[in-house]
N, C-alpha and C positions, 0 to 999 in steps of 0.2 A: 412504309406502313402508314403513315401520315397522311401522306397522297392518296392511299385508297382508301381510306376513313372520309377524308374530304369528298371523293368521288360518288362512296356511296351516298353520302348527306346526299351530295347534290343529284345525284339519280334517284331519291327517294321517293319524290312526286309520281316521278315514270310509273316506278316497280307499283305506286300504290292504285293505279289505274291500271298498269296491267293484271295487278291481285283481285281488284275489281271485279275485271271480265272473266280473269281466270273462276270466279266463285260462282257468277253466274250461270257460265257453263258447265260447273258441278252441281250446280243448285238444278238444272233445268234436267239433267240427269238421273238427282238423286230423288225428283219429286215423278219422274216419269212423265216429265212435258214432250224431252225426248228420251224416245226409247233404245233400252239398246239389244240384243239380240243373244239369244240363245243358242246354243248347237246342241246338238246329241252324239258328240264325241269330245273326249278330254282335249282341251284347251289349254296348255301354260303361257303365260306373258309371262315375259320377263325383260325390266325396264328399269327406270329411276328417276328419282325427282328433279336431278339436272340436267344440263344441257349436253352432257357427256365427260367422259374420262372417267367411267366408274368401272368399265371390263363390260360390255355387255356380252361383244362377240365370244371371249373365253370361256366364259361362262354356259354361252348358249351352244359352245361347240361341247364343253361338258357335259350336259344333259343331252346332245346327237349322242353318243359317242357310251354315255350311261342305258341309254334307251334302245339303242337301234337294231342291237341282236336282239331283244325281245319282243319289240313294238314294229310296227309298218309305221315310220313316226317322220312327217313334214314339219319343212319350216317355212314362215310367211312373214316377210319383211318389205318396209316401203319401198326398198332400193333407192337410197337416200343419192342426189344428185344423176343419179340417172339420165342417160338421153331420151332412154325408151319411155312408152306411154303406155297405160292399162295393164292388163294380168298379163304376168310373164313368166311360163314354165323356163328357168333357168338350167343353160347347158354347160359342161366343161370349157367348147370351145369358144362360147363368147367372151367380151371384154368387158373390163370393169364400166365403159362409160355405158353400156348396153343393160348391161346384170344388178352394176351398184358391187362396189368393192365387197362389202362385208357377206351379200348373199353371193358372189361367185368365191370367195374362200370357202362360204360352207361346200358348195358343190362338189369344189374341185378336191378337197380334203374326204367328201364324203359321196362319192358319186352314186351312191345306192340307195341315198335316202330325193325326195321330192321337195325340192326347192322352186319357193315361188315366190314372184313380188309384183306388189299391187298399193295403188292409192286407194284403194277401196279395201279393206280388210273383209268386212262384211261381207260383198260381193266375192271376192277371192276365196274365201272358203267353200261356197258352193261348187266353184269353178275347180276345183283340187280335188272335190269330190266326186267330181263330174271324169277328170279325167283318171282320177284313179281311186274308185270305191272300195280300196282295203286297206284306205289308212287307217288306222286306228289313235293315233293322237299328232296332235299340231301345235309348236311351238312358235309362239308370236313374238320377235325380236323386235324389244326398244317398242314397246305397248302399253304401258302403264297407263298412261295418259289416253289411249285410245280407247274413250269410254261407252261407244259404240257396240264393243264385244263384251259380253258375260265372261271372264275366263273363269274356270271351273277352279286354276292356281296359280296367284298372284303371286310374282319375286321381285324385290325388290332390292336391288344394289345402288349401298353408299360409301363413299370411299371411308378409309378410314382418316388419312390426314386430310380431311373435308368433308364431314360428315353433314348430311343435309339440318341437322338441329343446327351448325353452326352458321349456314347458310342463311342468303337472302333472297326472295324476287328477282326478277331479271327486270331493267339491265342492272339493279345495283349489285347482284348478285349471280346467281348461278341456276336459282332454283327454277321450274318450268310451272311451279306449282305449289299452294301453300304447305309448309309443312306437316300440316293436319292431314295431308291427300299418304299419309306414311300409315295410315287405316287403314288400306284397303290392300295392304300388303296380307297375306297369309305367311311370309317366309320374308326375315330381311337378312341379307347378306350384307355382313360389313367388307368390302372389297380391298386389296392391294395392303392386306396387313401385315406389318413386319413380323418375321418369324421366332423373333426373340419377346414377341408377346406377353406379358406376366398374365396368371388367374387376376389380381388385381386389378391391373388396366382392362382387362376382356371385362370386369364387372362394371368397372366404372362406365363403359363405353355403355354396355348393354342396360345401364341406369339412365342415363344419357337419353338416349332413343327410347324409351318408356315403352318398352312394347305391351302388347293387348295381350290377355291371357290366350287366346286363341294362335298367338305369333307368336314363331320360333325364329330365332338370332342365330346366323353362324360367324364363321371370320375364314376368309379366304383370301391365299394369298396364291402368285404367279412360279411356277418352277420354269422355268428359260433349258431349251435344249441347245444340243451343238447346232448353229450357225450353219445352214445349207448354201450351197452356191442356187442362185437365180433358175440358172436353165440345166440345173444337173443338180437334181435333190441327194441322190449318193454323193454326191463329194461335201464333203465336212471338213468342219476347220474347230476346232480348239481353243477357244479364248485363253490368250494369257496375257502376265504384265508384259512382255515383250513386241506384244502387237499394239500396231495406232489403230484408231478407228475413227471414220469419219461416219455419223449418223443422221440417215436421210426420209425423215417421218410427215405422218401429215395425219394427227392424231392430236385428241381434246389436249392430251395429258403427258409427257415426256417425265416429268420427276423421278415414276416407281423406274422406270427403265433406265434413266439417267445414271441412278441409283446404283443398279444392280453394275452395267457397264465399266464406271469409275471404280469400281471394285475388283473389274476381273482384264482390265486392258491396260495397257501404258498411259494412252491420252485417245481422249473424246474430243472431236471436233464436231458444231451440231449444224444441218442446217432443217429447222422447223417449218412448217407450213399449217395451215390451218385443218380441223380435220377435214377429211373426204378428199382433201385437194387434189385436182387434176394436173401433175408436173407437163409444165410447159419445154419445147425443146431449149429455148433460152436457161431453163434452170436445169434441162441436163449438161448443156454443153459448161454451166455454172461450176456442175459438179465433180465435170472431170477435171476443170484447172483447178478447184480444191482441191482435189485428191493427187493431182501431176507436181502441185508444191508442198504438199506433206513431209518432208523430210524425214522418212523412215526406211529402211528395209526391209520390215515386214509391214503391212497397210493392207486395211481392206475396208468397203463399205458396207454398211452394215443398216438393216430394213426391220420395220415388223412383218408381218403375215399380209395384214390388213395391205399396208404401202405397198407390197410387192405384186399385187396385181394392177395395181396402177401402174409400176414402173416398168411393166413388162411389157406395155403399149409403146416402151421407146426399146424393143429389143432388138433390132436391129443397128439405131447408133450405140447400145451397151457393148453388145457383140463386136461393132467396128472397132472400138476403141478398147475395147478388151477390158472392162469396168468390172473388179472385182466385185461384185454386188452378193455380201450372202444375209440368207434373209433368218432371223432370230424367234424359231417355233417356241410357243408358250401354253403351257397346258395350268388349268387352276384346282388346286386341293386345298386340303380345311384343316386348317391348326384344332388341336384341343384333343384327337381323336374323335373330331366329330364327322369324317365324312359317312359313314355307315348312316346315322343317324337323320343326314341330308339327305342319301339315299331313301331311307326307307321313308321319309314323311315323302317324298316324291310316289314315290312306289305305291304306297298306303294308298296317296291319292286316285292313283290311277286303277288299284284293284277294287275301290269301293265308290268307283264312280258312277253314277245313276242320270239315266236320262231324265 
């Protein structure tokens, strides 16, 4: 604790140069030096003030998944680490280093809805209208900060054990963006909140984050399904204390999952990477002598959603080696009985939306 007190002192100069830059380019923004752009169809972002680990993708498969019987409804993301270049109508059959892990989960979970990714957001949405003019809404994943687009409904997710009030600047910190930029939110979700919640603490938090009359707070937390095997989504396995697990991620944030795991398996053995990472064959061949010295008779590896379209690029030596790999589905709901309530301000938005 000491240590990161000290670090942040000493990062402080950084953060206050990068807070600097960061206000200028809100300031150039909000004065209309630059401009940012309009559509004439319902727009949601949905993002956060840090640098990640706050649930974007669950979140955002939520609202697919809320919307998609109703709406002709895309999604349009950077495709963060990506090999490919410019707009890219995303397929089943591609790879994550081609698609960006997070936008080929959407597809391949959701192959009926228009997935797309683009360094140009602004350019990209004409280009989705272009090839298919009956969408009727587009969700912009991890946009907060992309002040370029008007969206018509800002979301914004904070964690709960790291809520951006307690947050700092980057690097001493976390934040991408000063706390005040929690404005321009219409909707904040407090993300990964424990289910044993009291009304007390949900108030204290939502005093906390001081929202605007105009902003609604919810609290969302992860429900974890049975554990799929890699390359056979029918076969299922069972968490219990009787199993070891060895967990192989490459995500902002391990804690809420660490969490839930130590709770429902015998022993967690971890090996972490940084997000997005692209597993090298050195770190698979890593992870099969973990898993060959594990001293169990039941064992298995165990992924998010996100990782396993990464890990699926080494399917061939998984298969050789016969690597129990199953991957741990997570869907997000809202304590309090509030998700009706998320629903329909989402809804609302969308039936009384005006060009």
């Amino acid at each position: 604790m000491i240590q990161k007190i000290i670090l942040q002192i000493l990062m402080a100069p950084f953060s206050l140069l990068y807070g600097i830059g960061v206000a200028i380019h809100q300031f150039l923004y909000r004065n209309k030096l630059l401009k940012s752009v309009t559509f004439d169809l319902p727009i949601i972002a949905i993002g956060n003030l840090t640098v990640g680990g706050t649930g974007k993708t669950p979140h955002t498969e939520y609202l697919i998944r809320m919307l998609k019987d109703y709406l002709n409804v895309g999604t349009l993301s950077r495709g963060y680490k990506r090999k490919s270049k410019g707009f890219l109508l995303v397929e089943p059959r591609m790879n994550a280093s081609i698609a960006g892990d997070e936008p080929l989960q959407f597809k391949r979970k959701h192959p009926d809805i228009m997935v797309a990714v683009a360094e140009s957001r602004v350019l990209a949405i004409p280009q989705m209208l272009m090839e298919q003019s009956s969408l009727e809404a587009i969700i912009l994943d991890d946009a907060y900060q992309h002040r370029a687009i008007v969206p018509g409904l800002n979301i914004l997710l904070t964690e709960f054990d790291q809520p951006f009030t307690r947050d700092y600047l980057l690097p001493a910190g976390r934040l991408r963006e000063w706390r005040s930029g929690y404005t321009r939110a219409d909707i904040i979700i407090v993300s990964k909140t424990p289910t044993t919640l009291s009304s007390e603490k949900k108030q204290q938090m939502v005093d906390e984050i001081a929202p605007l009359p105009n902003q609604d707070v919810f609290f969302s937390y992860y429900k974890y399904g049975y554990p799929y095997y890699l390359f056979n989504p029918t076969q299922r396995i069972k968490l219990d204390q009787g199993l070891d697990v060895i967990l192989i991620c490459a995500i902002a944030k391990t804690d809420y999952l660490m969490q839930y795991l130590q709770v429902n398996v015998g022993f967690v053995g971890v090996k972490s990477y940084e997000d997005h990472h692209f597993f090298s064959e050195l770190e698979m061949t890593n992870l099969k002598e973990s898993f060959e010295k594990l001293e169990s008779e039941r064992k298995i590896i165990v992924t998010t959603e996100k990782d396993a379209v990464r890990l699926e690029m080494h399917r061939p030596f998984l298969l050789k080696h016969r690597l129990p790999i199953f991957v741990l589905p997570v869907e997000v709901d809202f304590l309090f009985d509030e998700k009706e309530a998320f629903n329909d301000r989402v809804k609302n938005f969308l039936l009384t939306f005006k060009v």
